[in-house]
C-alpha positions as CSV (number, residue, x, y, z in Angstrom):
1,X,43.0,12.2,90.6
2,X,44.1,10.0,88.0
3,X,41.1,8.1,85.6
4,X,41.8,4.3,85.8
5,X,38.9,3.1,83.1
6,X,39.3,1.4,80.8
7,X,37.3,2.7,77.4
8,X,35.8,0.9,74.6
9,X,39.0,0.3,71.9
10,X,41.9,0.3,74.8
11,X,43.0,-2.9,75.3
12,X,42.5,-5.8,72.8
13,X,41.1,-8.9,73.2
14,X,43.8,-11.9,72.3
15,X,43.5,-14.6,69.1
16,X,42.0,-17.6,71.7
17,X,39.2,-15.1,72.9
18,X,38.6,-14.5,69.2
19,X,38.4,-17.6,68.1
20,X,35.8,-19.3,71.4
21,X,33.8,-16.0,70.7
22,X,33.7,-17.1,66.6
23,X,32.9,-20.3,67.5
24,X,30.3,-19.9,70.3
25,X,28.4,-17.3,68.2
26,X,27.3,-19.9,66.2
27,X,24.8,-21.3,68.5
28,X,21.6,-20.0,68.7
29,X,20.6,-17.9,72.0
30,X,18.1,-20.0,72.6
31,X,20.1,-23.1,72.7
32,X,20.9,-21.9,76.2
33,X,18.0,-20.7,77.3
34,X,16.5,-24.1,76.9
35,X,19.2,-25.8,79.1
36,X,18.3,-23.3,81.7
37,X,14.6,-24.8,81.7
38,X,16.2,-28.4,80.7
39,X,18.3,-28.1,84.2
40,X,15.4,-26.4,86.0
41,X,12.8,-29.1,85.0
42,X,15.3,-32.5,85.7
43,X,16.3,-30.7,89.2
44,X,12.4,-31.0,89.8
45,X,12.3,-34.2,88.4
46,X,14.6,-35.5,90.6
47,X,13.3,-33.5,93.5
48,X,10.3,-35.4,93.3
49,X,12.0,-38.9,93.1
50,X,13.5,-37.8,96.1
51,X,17.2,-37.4,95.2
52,X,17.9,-34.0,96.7
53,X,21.7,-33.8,96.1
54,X,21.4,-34.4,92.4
55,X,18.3,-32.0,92.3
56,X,20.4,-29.9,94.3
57,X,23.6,-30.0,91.7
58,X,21.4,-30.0,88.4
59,X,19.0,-27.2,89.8
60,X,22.2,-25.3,89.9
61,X,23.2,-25.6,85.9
62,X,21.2,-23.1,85.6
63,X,22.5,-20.1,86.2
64,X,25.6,-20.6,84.4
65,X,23.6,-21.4,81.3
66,X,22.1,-18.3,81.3
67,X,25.1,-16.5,81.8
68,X,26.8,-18.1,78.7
69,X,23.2,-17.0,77.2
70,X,23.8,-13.5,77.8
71,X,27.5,-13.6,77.0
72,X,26.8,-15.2,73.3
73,X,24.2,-12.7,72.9
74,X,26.7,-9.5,73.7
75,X,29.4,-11.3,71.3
76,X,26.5,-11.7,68.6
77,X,25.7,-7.5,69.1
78,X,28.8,-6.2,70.0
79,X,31.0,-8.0,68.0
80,X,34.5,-9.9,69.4
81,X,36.4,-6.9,69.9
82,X,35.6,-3.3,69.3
83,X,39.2,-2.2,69.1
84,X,39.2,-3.7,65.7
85,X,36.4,-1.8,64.3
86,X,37.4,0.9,62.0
């Protein structure tokens, strides 16, 4: 049976990857952390003033902003491409 993986340095990442990863690795982690609790706190808000489908579609930034979180924080350890490490 043949091994179908793919392994750290096999395929490179292209120049536009590069170049989002240089400039999202600017921001600070935390910047989307606190959008996370931003979006969780004005879905709340909102909640509470009774507008359910907007609570509904803010509550659910969240996620996302966490995501891009953990992604900036993988570029910042890992570096944009390993294939180009020496």
């Amino acid at each position: 049976m043949a091994d179908h993986r793919v392994r750290s340095g096999d395929i490179a990442e292209d120049q536009f990857t590069a170049t989002l990863e240089s400039h999202s690795s600017r921001l600070p982690t935390s910047l989307f952390l606190g959008a996370a609790l931003c979006s969780i706190l004005a879905s709340l808000a909102l909640k509470a003033a009774g507008k359910r489908e907007d609570a509904l579609y803010v509550g659910h930034w969240a996620a996302p902003f966490l995501l891009l979180g953990i992604y900036n924080k993988m570029v910042k350890q890992h570096g944009s491409d390993s294939s180009m490490r020496g």
